[in-house]
C-alpha positions as CSV (number, residue, x, y, z in Angstrom):
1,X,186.7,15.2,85.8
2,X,188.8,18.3,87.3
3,X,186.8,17.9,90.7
4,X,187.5,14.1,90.6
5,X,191.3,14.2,90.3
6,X,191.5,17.3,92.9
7,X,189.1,15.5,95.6
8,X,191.3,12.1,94.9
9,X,194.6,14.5,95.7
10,X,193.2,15.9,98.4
11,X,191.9,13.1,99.8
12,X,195.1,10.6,99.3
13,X,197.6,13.7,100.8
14,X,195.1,14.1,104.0
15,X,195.7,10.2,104.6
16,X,199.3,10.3,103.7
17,X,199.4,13.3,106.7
18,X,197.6,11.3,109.3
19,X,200.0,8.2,108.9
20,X,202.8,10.7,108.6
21,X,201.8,12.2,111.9
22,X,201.3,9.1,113.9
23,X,205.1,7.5,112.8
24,X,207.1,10.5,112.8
25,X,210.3,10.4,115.8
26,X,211.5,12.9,117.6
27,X,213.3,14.8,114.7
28,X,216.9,13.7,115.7
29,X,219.5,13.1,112.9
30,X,219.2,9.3,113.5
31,X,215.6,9.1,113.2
32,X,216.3,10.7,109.9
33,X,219.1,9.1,108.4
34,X,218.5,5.3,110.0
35,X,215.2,5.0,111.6
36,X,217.0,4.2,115.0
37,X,217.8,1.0,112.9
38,X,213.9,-0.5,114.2
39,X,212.6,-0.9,111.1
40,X,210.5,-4.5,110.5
41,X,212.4,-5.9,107.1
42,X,208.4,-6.8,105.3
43,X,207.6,-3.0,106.0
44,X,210.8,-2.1,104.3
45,X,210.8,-4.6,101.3
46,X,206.5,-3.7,101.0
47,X,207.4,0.5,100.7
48,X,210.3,-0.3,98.4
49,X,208.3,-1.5,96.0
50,X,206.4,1.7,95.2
51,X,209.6,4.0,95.9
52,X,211.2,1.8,92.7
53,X,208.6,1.5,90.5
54,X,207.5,4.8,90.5
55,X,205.0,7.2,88.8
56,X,207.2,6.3,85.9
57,X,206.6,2.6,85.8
58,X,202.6,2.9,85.8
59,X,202.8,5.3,83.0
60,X,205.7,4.5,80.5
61,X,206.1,0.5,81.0
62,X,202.2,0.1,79.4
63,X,203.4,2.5,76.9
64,X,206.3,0.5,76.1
65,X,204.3,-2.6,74.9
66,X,204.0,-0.8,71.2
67,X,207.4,-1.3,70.2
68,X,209.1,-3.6,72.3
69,X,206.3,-6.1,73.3
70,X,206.6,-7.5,77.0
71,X,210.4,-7.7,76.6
72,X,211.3,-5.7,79.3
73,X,210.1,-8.7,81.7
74,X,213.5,-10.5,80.7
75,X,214.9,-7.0,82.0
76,X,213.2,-8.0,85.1
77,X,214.7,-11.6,85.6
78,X,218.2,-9.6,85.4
79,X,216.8,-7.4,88.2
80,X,216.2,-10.3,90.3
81,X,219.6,-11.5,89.9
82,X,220.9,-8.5,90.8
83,X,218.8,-8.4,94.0
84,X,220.3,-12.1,95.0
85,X,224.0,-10.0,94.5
86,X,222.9,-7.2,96.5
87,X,221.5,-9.5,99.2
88,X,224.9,-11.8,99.7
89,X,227.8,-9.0,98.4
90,X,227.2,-5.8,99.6
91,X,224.5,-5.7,102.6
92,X,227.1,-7.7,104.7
93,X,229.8,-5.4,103.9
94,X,227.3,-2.4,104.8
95,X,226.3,-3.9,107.9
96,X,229.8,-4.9,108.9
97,X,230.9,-1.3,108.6
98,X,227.6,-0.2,110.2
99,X,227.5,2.7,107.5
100,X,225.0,5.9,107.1
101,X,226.2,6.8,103.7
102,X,227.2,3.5,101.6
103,X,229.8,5.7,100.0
104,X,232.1,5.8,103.3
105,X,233.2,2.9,101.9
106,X,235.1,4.3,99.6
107,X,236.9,6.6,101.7
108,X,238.5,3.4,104.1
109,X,239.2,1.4,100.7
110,X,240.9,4.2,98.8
111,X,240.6,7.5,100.6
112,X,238.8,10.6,101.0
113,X,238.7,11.7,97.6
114,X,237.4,8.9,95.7
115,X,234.5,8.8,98.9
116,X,233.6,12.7,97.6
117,X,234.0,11.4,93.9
118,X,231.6,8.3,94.5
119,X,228.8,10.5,96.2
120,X,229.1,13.4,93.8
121,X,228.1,11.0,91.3
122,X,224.9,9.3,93.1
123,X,223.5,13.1,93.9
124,X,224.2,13.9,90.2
125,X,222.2,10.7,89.4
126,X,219.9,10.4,92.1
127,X,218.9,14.2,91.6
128,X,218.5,13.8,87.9
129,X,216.6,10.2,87.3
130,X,214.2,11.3,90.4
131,X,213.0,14.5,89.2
132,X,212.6,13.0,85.6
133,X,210.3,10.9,87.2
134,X,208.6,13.1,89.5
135,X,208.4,15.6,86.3
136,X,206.3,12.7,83.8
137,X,204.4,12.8,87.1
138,X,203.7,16.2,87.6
139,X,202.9,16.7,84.2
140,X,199.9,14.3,84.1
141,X,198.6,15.4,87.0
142,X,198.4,18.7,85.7
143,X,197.0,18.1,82.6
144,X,194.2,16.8,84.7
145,X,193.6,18.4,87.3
146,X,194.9,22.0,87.0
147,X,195.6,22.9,83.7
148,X,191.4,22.9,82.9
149,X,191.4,26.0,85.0
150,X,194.2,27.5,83.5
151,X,196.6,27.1,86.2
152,X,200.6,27.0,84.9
153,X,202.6,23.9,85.5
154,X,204.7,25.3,88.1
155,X,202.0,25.4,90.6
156,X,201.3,21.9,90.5
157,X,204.9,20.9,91.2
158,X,205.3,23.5,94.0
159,X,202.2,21.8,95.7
160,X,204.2,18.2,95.0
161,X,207.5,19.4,96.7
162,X,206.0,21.2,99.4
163,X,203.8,18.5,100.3
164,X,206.7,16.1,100.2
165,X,208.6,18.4,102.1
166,X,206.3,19.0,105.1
167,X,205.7,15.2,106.1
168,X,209.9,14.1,105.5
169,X,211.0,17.2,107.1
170,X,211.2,16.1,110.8
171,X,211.9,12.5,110.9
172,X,212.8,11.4,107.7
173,X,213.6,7.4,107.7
174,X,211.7,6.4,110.4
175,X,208.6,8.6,108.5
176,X,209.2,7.0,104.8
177,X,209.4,3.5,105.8
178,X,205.5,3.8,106.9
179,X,204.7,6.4,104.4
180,X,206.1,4.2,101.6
181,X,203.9,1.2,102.6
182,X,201.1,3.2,102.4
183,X,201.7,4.1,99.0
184,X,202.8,1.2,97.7
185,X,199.3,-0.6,98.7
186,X,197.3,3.0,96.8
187,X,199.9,2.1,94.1
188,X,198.8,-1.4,93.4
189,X,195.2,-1.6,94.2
190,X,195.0,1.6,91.6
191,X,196.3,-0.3,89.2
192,X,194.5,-3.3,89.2
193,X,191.2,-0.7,89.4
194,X,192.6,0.4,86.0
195,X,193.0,-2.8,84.9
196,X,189.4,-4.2,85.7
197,X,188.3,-0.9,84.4
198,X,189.6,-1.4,80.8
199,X,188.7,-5.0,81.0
200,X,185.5,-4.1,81.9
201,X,185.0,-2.3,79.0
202,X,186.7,-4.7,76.6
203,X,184.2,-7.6,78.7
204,X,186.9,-9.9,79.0
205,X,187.6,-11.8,82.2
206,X,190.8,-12.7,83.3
207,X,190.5,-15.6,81.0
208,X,190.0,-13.6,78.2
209,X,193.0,-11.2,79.5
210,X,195.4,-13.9,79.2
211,X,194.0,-15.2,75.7
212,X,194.4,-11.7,74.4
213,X,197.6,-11.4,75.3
214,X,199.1,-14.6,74.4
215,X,197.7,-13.9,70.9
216,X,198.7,-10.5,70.3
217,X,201.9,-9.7,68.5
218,X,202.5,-7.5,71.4
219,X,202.4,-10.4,74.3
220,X,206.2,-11.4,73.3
221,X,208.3,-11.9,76.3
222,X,211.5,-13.6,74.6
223,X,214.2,-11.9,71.9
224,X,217.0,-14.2,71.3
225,X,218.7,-12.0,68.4
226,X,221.8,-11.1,69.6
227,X,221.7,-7.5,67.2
228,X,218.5,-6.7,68.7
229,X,218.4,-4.1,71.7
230,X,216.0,-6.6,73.1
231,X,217.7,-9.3,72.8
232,X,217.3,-11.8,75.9
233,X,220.9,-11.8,77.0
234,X,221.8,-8.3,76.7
235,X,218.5,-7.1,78.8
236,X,219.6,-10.0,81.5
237,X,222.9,-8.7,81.7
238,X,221.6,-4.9,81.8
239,X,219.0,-5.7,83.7
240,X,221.4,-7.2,86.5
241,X,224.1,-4.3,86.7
242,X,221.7,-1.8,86.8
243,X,219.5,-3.3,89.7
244,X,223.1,-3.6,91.6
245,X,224.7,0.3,90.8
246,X,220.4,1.3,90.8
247,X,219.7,-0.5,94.4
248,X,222.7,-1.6,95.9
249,X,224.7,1.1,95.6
250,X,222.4,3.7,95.6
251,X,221.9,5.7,99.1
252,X,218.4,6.0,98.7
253,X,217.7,2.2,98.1
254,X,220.2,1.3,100.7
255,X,219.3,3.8,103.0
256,X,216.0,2.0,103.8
257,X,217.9,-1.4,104.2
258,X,220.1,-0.2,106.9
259,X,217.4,1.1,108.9
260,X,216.6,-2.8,109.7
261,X,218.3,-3.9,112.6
262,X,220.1,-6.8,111.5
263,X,221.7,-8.1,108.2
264,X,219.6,-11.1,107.7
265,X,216.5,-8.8,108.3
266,X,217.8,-6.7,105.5
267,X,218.9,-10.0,103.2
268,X,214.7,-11.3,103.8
269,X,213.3,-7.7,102.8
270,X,215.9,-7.6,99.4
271,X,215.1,-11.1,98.3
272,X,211.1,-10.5,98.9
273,X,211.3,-7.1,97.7
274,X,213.2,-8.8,94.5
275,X,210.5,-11.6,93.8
276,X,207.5,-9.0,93.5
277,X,209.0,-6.9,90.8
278,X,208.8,-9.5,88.1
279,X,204.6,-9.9,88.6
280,X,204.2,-5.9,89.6
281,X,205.9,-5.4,86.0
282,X,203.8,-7.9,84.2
283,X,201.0,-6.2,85.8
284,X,201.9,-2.8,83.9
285,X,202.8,-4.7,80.2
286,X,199.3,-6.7,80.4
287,X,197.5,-3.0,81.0
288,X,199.5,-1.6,77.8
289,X,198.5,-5.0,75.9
290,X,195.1,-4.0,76.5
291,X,195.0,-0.4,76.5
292,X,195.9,-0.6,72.9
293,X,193.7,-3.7,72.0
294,X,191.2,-1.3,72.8
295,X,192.3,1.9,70.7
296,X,192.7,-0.1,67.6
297,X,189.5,-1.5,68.6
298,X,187.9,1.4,69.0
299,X,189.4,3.4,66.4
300,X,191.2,6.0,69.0
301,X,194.3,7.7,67.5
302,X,196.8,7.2,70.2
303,X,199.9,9.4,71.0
304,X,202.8,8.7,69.3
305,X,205.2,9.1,72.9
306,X,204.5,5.6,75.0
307,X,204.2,8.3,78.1
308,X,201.2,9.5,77.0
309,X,198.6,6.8,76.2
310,X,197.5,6.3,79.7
311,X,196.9,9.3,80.8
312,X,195.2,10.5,77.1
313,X,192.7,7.4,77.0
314,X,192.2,8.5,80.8
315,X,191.7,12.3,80.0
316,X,189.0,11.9,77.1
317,X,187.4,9.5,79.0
318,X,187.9,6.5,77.2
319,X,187.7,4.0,80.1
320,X,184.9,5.5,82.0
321,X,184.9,8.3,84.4
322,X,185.4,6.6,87.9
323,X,189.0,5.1,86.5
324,X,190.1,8.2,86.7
325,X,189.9,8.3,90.4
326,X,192.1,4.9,90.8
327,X,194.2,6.3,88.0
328,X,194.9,9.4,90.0
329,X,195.6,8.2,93.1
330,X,198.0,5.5,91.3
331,X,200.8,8.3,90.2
332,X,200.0,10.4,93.5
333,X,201.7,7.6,95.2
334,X,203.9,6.0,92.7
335,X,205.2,9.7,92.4
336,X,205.5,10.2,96.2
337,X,207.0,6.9,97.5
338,X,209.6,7.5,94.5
339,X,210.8,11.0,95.4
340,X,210.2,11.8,99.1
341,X,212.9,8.7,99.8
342,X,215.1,10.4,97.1
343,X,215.2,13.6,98.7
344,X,215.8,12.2,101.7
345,X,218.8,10.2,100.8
346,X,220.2,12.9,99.0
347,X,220.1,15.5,101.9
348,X,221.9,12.3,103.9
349,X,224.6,12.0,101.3
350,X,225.4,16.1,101.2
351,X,225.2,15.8,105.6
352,X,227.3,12.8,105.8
353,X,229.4,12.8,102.7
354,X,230.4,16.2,102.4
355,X,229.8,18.3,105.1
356,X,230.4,15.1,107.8
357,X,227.5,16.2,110.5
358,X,228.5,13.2,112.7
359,X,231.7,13.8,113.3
360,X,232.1,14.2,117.4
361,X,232.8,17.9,117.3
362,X,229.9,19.2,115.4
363,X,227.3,18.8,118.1
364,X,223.7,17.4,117.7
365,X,221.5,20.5,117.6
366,X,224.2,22.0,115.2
367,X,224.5,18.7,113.0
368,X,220.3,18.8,113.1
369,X,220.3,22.6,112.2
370,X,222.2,21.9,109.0
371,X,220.5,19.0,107.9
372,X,217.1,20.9,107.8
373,X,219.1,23.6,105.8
374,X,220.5,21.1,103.5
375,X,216.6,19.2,103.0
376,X,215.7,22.7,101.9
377,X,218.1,23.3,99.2
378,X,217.0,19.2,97.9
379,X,213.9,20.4,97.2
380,X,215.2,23.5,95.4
381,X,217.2,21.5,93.4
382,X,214.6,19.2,92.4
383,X,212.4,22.6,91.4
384,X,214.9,23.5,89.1
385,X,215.9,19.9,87.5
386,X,212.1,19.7,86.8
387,X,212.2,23.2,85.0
388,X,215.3,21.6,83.1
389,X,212.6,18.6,81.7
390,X,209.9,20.9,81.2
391,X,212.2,23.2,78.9
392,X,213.3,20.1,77.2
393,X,210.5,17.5,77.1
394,X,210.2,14.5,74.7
395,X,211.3,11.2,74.9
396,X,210.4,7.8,77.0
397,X,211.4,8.9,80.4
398,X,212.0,5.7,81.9
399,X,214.1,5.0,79.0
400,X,215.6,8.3,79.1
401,X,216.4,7.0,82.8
402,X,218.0,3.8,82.4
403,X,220.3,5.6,79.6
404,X,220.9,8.1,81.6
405,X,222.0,5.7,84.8
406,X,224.7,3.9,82.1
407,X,226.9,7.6,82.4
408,X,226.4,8.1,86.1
409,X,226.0,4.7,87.9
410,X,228.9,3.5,86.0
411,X,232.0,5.2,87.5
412,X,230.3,3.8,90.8
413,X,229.8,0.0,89.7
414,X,233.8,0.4,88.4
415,X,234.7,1.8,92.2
416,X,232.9,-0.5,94.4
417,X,234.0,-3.3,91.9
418,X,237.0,-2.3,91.6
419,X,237.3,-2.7,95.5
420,X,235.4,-5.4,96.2
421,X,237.4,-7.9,93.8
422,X,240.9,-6.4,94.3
423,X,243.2,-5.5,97.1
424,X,246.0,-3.2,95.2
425,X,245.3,0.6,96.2
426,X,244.2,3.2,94.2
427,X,246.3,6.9,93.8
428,X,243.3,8.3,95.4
429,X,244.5,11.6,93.9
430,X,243.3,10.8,90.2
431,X,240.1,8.8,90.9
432,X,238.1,11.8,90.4
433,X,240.0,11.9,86.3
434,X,239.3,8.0,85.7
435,X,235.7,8.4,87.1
436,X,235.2,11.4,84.5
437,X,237.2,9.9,81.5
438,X,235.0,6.6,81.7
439,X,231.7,8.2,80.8
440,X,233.3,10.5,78.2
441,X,234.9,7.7,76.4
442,X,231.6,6.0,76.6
443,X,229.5,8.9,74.9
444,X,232.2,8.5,72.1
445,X,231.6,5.1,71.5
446,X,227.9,5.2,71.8
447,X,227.9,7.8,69.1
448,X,230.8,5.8,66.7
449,X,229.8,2.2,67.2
450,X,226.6,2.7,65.0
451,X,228.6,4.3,62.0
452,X,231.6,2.3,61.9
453,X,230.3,-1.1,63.3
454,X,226.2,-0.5,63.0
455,X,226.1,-1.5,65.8
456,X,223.9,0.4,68.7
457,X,224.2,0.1,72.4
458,X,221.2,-0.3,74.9
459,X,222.3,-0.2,78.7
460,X,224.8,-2.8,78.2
461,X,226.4,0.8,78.5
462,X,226.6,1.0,81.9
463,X,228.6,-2.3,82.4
464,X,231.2,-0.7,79.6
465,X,231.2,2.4,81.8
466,X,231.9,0.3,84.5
467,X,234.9,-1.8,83.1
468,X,236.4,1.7,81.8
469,X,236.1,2.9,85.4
470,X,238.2,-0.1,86.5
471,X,240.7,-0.5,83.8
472,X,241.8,3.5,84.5
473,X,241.5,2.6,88.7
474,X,244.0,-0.8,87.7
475,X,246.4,1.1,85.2
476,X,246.6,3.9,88.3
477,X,247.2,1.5,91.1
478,X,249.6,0.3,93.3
479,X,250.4,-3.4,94.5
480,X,250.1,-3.4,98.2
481,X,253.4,-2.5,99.8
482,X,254.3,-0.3,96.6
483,X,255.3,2.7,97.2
């Protein structure tokens, strides 16, 4: 099994080189940070697709199907919304101001200090929900491929960063856009080869799939108990915002809209890009209906973690030995597409944001010096967040994710909104004690609600954290003319 998973690595990085090599640029800041704005808008919306789902998605959304059922697909109907919002709100604004870094916005609506507060807040978020993800997919991957020769951990993410490093590190954008749609396509077709592979050894045809899932307990899709976490509303709602402060505004989502070279292109690839995730989601719940159809079928003791019931029924060799080739080469590029576009936004965001490289006196081979530097310390970074999981471990990660994005997104859905949908102006000076006070006031009430009101939030969180952000940013303000 070792020699399958390494040749399947090797083989999937040598491909990922050659089409890597034949779209790079010339290396110039633009190429990285825009793409020269020439991107084709179904390339864009195709590539985004694996650099949102993730290595995360394959693994933990099947493993979710235990306790939740398929009620994360109402989650998904919210993301589509959200999409629409993104499409109509905020790529016209973005392509009106004909931004790099979304988060100049913030600097010409309020000032330089809420721009610095608003970015500080996507790396912190950005840095931390990527390497969780690239970490869950580290760790599988060594658990089958290096750790049978009793190789540590940290070699197999230093191969993963270094890899991801070499083919973003000259042209970034205009690299990832192509790179992305590669993986995205290795993404999906592994999936389905996983899912015909399990099928196969169930012997049900896609007749039979649907049958088994419409009769299991597991194949509900609709919770209309307003207490519950999964209740229909709530998960619409949640599933909305975060697909807005997640995507739209997010520099690494964004970042690959703006390299199209006009709005509607960018409007086309969101909306497309917005109507796949609903059947590339039910795609993963249907292969955790099955997966543990068959355990219980076969009398397999599962993991308790969600996480690890993929990758444990793939490891004993449960679903045959050639699924593990599909299998491998389905988080290789889940993993990939997810965090090479995240270190590449973030080492835009610390260029543009705080250090300004475009500004007319810097000068281009300086500006392009500094951004290499800056794409170094990323992947440091990400080295030592992944050492921070791997101290820590346990948990769902994607639900560890979307908790997570309800403290850090939501300063940045309270700023843009605040923005967006009123014209008085801010004292820029104490944005940065609003933006901090909302997520502290949040962790409060997350802890107190169930003891005094038992009641528990989900990420209905991050729209809270949001309306804090604005109600501080309001009480703060000024009426235009003030003084």
């Amino acid at each position: 099994m070792t020699l399958i998973v390494l040749t399947a690595i090797l083989l999937y990085m040598l491909l990922l080189f050659v089409v890597s090599r034949l779209s790079r640029s010339g290396g110039t800041n633009d190429a990285f940070f825009r793409a020269e704005r020439r991107s084709p808008w179904w390339l864009v919306a195709f590539g985004m697709i694996g650099a949102s789902v993730s290595g995360v998605s394959l693994v933990s959304v099947p493993g979710w199907v235990r306790a939740t059922g398929m009620t994360y697909l109402q989650m998904c109907v919210g993301f589509f919304a959200g999409y629409v919002v993104i499409s109509f709100v905020l790529l016209p604004l973005y392509y009106r101001l004909r931004l790099t870094s979304i988060y100049v916005y913030l600097s010409e609506r309020f000032g330089p200090r809420s721009h610095r507060t608003g970015a500080l807040f996507f790396l912190l978020s950005k840095l931390t929900g990527a390497a969780a993800r690239l970490y869950l997919a580290c760790l599988v991957l060594h658990q089958l491929a290096l750790a049978p020769l009793g190789l540590p951990f940290g070699l197999t993410v230093a191969f993963v960063l270094l890899s991801i490093y070499l083919y973003t590190r000259r042209s970034g954008m205009a690299t990832l856009v192509r790179t992305d749609a590669l993986q995205t396509l290795c993404m999906l077709l592994a999936t389905l080869g996983v899912l015909w592979g399990v099928a196969e050894r169930m012997q049900l045809d896609v007749a039979g799939i649907v049958a088994l899932v419409g009769d299991s307990e597991m194949g509900r899709v609709f919770c209309w108990e307003w207490g519950s976490a999964q209740c229909f509303w709530r998960q619409f709602l949640s599933g909305m915002f975060i697909t807005i402060v997640m995507t739209g505004l997010d520099q690494d989502m964004m970042q690959k809209n703006l390299t199209c070279p006009r709005l509607r292109d960018a409007q086309k690839d969101m909306c497309f890009y917005g109507a796949c995730f609903l059947p590339v989601n039910l795609l993963f719940l249907v292969l955790g209906v099955l997966l543990y159809s068959y355990a219980v079928g076969k009398g397999i003791a599962l993991p308790a973690e969600g996480d690890r019931v993929l990758p444990y029924l793939v490891g004993i060799g449960a679903l045959g030995t050639w699924v593990v080739f599909p299998f491998t080469i389905g988080i290789v590029a889940a993993a990939l597409s997810s965090a090479d576009s995240a270190m590449t936004s973030l080492t835009t965001s610390v260029c543009v944001d705080f250090i300004n490289v475009e500004r007319a006196d810097y000068g281009q081979q300086r500006a392009e010096r500094m951004r290499r530097r800056v794409h170094v310390g990323v992947v440091v970074a990400f080295a030592l967040c992944i050492g921070l999981f791997a101290l820590a471990g346990g948990g769902t990660i994607i639900d560890t994710i979307y908790r997570m994005a309800g403290y850090t997104y939501g300063p940045l859905l309270g700023l843009f909104g605040f923005g967006l949908m009123s014209k008085r102006r801010v004292r820029d000076r104490f944005v940065p004690l609003v933006a901090v006070a909302a997520p502290i006031v949040c962790g409060l009430l997350d802890y107190l609600a169930p003891r005094l009101w038992d009641y528990h939030f989900s990420y209905e969180l991050l729209l809270l954290n949001a309306l804090l952000t604005g109600a501080g940013l309001w009480i703060l303000s000024l009426k235009n003319g003030d003084c």
